[in-house]
LUMLUM-335888 format. One record per atom (N, C-alpha, C): residue number from 0; residue in three letters; chain; atom name; y, x, z. Coordinates in Angstrom, 2 decimals. Example, Ala and Ser with C-alpha at 12.3 -4.5 7.8 and 13.67 -1.06 7.14 Angstrom:
BEGIN
 num residuo cadena atomo       v       u       w
   0     ALA      A     N   -5.69   13.19    7.80
   0     ALA      A    CA   -4.50   12.30    7.80
   0     ALA      A     C   -3.30   13.20    7.80
   1     SER      A     N   -2.25   12.85    7.08
   1     SER      A    CA   -1.06   13.67    7.14
   1     SER      A     C    0.03   12.90    7.87
//
This chain:
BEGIN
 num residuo cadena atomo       v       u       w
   0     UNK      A     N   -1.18    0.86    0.00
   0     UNK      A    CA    0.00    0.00    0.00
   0     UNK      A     C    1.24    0.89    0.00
   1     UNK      A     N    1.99    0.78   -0.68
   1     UNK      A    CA    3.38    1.43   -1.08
   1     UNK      A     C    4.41    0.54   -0.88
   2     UNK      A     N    5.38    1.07    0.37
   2     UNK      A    CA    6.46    0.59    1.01
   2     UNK      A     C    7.64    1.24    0.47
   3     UNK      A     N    8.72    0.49    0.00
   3     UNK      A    CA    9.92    0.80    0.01
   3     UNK      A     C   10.85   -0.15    0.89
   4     UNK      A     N   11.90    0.82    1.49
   4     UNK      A    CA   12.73    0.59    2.87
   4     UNK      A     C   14.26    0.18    1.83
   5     UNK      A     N   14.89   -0.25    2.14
   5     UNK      A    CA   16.27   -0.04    1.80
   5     UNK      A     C   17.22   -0.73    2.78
   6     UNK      A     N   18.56   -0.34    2.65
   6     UNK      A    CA   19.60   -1.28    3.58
   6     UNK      A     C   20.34   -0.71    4.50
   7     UNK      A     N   19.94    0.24    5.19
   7     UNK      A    CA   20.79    1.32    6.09
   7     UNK      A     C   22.52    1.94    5.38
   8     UNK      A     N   22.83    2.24    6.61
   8     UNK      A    CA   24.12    2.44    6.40
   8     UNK      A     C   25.02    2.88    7.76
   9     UNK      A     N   25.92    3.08    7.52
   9     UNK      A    CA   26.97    3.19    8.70
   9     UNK      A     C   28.03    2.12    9.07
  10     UNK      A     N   28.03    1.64   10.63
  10     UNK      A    CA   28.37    0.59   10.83
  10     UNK      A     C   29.28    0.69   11.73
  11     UNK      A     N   30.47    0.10   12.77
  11     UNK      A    CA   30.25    0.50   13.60
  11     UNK      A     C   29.86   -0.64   14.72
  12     UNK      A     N   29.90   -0.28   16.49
  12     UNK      A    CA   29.28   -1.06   17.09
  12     UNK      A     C   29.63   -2.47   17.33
  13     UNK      A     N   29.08   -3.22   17.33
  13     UNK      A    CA   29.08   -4.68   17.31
  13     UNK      A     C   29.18   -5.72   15.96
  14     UNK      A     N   28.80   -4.64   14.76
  14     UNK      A    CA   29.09   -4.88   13.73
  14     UNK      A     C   27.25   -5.49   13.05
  15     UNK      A     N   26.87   -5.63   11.88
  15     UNK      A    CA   25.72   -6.20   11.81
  15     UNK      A     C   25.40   -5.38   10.28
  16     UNK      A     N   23.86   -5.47   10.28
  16     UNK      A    CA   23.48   -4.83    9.14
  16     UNK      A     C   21.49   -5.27    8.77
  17     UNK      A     N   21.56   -5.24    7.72
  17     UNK      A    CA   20.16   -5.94    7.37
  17     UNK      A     C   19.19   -5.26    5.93
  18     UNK      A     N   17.91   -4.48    6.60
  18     UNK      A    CA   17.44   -4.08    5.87
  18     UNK      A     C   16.07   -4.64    5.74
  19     UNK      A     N   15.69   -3.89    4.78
  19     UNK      A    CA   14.14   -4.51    3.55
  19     UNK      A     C   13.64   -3.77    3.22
  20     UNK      A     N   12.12   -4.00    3.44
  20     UNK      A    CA   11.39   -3.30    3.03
  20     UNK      A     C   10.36   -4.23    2.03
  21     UNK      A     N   10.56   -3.96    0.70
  21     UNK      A    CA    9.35   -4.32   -0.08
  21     UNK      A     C    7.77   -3.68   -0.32
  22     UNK      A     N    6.73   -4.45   -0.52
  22     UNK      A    CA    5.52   -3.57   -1.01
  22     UNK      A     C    5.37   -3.79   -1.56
  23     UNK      A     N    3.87   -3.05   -1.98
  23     UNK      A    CA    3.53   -3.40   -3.43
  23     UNK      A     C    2.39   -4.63   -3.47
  24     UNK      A     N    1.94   -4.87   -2.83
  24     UNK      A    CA    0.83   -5.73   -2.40
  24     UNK      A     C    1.45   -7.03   -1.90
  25     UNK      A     N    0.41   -8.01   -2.05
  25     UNK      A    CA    0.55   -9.01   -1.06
  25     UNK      A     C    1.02   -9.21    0.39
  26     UNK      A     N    1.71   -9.51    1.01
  26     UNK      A    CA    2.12   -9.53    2.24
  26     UNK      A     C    1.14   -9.79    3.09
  27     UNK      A     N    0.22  -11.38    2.21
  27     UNK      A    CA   -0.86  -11.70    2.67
  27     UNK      A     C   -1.98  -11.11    3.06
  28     UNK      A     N   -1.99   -9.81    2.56
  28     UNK      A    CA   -3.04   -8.92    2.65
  28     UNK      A     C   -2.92   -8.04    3.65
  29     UNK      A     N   -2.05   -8.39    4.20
  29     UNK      A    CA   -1.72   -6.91    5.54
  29     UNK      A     C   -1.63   -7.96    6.98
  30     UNK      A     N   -2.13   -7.60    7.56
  30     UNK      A    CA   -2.31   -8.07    8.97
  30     UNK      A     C   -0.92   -7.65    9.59
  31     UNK      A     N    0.01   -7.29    9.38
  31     UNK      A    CA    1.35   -7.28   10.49
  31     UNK      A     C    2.03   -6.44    9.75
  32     UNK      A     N    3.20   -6.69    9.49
  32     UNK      A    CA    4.11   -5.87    9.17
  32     UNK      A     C    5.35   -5.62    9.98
  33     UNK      A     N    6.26   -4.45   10.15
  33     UNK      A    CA    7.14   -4.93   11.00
  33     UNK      A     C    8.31   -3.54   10.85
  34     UNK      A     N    8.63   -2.92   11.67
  34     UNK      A    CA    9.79   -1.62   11.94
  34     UNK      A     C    9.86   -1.37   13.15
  35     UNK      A     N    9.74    0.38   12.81
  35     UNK      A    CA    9.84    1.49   13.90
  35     UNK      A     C   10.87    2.61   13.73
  36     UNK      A     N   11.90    2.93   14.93
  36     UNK      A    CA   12.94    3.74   14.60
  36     UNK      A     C   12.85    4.96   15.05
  37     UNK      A     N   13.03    6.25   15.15
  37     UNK      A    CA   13.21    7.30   15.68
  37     UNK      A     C   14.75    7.71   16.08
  38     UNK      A     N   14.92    7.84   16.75
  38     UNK      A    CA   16.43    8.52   17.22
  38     UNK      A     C   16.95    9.60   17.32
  39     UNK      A     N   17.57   10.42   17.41
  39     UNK      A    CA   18.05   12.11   17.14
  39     UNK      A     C   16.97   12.35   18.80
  40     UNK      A     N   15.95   13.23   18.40
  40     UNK      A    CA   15.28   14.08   19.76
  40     UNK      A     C   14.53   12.95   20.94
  41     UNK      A     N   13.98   11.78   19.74
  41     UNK      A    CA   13.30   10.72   20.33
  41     UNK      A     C   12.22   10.63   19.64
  42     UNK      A     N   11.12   10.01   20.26
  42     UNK      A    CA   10.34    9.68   19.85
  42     UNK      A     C    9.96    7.93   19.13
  43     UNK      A     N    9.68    8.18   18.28
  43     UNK      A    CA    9.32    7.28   17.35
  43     UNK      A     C    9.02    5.58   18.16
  44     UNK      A     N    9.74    4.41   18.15
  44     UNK      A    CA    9.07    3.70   18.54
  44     UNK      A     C    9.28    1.84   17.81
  45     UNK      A     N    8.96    1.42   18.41
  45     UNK      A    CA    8.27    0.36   17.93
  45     UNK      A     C   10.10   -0.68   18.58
  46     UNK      A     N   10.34   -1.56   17.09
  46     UNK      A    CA   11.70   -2.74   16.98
  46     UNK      A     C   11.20   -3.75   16.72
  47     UNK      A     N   10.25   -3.95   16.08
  47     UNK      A    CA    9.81   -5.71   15.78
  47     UNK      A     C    8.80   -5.79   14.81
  48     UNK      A     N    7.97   -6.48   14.89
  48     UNK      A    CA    6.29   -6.58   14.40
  48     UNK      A     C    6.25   -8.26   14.39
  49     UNK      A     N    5.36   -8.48   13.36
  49     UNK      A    CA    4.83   -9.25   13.10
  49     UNK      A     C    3.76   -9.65   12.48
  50     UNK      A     N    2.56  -10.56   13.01
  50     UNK      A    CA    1.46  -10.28   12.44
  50     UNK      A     C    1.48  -11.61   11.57
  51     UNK      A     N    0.61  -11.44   10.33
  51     UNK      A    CA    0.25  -13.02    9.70
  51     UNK      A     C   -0.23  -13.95   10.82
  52     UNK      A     N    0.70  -14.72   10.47
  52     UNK      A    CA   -0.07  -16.04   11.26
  52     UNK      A     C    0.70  -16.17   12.53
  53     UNK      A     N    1.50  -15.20   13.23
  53     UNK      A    CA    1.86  -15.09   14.84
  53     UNK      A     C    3.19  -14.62   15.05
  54     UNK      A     N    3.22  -14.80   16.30
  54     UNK      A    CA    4.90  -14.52   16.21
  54     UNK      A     C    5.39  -13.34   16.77
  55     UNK      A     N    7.00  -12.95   16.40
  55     UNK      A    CA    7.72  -11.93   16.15
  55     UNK      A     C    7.70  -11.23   17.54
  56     UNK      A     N    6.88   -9.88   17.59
  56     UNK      A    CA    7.41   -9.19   18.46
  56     UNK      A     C    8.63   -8.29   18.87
  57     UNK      A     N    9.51   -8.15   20.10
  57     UNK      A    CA   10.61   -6.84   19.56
  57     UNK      A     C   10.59   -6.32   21.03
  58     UNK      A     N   11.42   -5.24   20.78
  58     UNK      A    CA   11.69   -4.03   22.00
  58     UNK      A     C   12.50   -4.97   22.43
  59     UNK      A     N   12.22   -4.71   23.54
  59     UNK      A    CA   13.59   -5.18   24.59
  59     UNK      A     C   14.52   -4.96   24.55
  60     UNK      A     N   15.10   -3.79   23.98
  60     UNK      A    CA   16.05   -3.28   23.77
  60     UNK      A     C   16.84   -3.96   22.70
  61     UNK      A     N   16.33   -4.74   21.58
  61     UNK      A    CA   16.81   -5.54   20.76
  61     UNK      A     C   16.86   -6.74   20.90
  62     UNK      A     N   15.45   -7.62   22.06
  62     UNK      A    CA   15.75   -8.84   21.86
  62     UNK      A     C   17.21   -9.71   22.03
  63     UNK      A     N   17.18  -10.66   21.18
  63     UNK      A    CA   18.19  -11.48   21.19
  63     UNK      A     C   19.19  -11.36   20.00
  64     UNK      A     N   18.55   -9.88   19.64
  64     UNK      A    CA   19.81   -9.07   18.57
  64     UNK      A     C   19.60   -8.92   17.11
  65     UNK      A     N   18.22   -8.36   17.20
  65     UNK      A    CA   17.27   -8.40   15.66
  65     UNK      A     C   16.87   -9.71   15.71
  66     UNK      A     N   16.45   -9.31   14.39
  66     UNK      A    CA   15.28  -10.73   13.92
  66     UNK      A     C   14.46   -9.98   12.87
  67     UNK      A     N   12.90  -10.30   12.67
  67     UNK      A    CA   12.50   -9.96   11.83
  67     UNK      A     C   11.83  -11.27   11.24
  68     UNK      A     N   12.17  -10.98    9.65
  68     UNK      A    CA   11.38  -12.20    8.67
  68     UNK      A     C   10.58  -11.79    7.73
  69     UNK      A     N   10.47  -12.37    7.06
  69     UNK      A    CA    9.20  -12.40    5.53
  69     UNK      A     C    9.37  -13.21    4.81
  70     UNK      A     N    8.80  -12.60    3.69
  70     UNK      A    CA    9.37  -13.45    2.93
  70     UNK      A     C    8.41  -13.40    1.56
  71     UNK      A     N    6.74  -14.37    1.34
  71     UNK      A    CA    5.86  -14.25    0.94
  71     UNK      A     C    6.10  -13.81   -0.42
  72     UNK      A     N    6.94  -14.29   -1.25
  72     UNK      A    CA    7.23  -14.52   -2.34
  72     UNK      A     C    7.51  -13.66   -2.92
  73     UNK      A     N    8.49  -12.42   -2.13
  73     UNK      A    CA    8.80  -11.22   -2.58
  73     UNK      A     C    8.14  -10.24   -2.10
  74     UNK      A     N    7.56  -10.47   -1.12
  74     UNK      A    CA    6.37   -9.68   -0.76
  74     UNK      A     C    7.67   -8.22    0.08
  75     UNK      A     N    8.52   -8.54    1.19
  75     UNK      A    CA    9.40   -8.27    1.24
  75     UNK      A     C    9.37   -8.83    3.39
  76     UNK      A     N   10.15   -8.01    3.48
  76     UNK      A    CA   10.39   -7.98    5.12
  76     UNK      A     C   11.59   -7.23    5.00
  77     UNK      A     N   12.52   -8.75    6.44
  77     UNK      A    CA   13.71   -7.87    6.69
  77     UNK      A     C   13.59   -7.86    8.31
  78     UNK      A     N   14.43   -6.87    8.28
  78     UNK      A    CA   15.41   -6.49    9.79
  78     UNK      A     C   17.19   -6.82    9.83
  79     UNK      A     N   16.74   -8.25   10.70
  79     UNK      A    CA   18.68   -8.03   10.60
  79     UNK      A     C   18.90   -7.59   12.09
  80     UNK      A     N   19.91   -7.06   12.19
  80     UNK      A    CA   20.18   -6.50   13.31
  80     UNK      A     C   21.93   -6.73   13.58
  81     UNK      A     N   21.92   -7.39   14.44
  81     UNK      A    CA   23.56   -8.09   15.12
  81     UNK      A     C   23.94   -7.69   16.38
  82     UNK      A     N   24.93   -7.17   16.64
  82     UNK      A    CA   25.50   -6.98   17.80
  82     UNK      A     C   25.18   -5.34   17.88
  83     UNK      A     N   25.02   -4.67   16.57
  83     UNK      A    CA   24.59   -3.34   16.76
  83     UNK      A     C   25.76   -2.39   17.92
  84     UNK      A     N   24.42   -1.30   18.44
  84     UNK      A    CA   25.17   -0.55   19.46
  84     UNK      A     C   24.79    1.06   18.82
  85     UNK      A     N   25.85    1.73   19.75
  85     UNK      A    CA   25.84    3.30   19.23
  85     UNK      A     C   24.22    3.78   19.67
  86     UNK      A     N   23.47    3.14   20.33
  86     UNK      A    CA   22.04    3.77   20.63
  86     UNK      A     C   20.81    2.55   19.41
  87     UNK      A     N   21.45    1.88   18.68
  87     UNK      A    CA   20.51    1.99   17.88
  87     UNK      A     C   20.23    2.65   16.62
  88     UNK      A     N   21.40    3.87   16.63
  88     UNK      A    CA   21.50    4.89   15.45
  88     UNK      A     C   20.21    5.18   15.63
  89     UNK      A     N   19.40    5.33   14.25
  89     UNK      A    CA   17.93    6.10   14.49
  89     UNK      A     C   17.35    6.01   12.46
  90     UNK      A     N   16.42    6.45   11.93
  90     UNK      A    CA   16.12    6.42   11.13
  90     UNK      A     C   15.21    5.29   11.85
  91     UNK      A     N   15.39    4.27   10.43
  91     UNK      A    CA   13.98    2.71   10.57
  91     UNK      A     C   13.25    3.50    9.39
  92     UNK      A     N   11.66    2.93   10.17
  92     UNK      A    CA   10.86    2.77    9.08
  92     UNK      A     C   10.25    1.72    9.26
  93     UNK      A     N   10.18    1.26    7.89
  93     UNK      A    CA    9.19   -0.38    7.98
  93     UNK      A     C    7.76    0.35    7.74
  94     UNK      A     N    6.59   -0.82    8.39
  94     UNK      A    CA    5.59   -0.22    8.60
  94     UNK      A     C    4.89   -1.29    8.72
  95     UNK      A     N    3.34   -1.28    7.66
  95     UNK      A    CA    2.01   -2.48    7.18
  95     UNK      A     C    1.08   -1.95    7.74
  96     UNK      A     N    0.32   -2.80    8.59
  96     UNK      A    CA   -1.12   -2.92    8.88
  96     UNK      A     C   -2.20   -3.55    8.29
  97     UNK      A     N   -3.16   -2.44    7.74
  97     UNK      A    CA   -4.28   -3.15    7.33
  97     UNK      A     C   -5.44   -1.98    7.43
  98     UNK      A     N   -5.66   -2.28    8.63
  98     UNK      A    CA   -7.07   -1.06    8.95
  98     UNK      A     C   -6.65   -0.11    9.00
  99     UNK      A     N   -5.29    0.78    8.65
  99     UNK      A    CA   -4.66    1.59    8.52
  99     UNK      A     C   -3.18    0.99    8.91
 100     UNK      A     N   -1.83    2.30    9.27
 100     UNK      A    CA   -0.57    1.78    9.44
 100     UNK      A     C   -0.11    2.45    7.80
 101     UNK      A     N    0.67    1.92    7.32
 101     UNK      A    CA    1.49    2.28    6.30
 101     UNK      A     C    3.26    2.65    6.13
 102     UNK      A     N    3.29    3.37    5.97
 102     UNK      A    CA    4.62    3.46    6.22
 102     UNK      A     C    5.62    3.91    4.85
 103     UNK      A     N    6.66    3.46    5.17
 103     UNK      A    CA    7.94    3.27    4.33
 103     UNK      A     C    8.29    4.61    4.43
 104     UNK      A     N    9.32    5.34    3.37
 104     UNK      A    CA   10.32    6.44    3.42
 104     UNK      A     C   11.57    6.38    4.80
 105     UNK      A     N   11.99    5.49    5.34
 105     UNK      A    CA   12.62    5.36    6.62
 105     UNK      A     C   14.19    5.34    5.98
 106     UNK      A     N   14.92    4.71    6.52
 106     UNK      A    CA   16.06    4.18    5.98
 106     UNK      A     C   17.11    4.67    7.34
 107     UNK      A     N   18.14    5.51    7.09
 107     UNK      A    CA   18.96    5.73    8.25
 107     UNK      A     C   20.06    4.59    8.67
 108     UNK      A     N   20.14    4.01   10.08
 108     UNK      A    CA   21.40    3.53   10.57
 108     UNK      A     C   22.14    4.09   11.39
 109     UNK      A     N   23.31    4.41   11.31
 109     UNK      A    CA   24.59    5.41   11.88
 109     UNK      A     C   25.46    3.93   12.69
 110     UNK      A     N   25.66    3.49   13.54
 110     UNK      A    CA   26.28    3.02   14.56
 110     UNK      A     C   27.65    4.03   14.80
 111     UNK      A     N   28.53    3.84   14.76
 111     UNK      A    CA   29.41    5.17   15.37
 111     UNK      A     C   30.59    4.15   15.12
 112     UNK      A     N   31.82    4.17   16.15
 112     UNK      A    CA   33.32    4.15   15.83
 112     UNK      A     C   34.28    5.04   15.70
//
């Protein structure tokens, strides 16, 4: 499965921004798709998942703020993200499960005023 990320950018805080990741496959065919960020001298972690069929998981750190959707048709997942803060600067990567994780090229967001 071949992920492409797009949508990142520089924002600043409290401002909003919404990225996508398309595959190449069926959406239907992957058991959860979702996004994971890394931060300057952090470790890699987990923003919002979702499996077919079930509902949206997120970090705490985002709930209330992201949203993650799908969108069968385009075979396509977004991340919107509202109320952004200077600590969610991090490279996203969108990322498919199917017996394996798959991962996207990673899309940078810059938060800064």
């Amino acid at each position: 499965v071949q992920l492409q990320a797009s949508g990142g950018g520089l924002v600043q805080p409290g401002e909003s921004l919404s990225l996508s990741c398309a595959a190449s496959e069926s959406i239907f065919s992957l058991n959860a798709v979702g996004w994971h960020r890394q931060a300057p001298g952090k470790q890699r972690e987990l923003v919002a998942i979702i499996t077919r069929g079930g509902r949206p998981e997120y970090a705490d750190s985002v709930k209330g703020r992201f949203t993650i959707t799908r969108d069968s048709n385009k075979n396509t997942w977004y991340l919107q993200m509202n109320s952004l803060k200077i600590e969610d600067t991090a490279v996203y990567y969108c990322l498919a499960e199917r017996g394996r994780q798959y991962w996207g090229q990673g899309t940078l967001v810059t938060v800064s005023s």
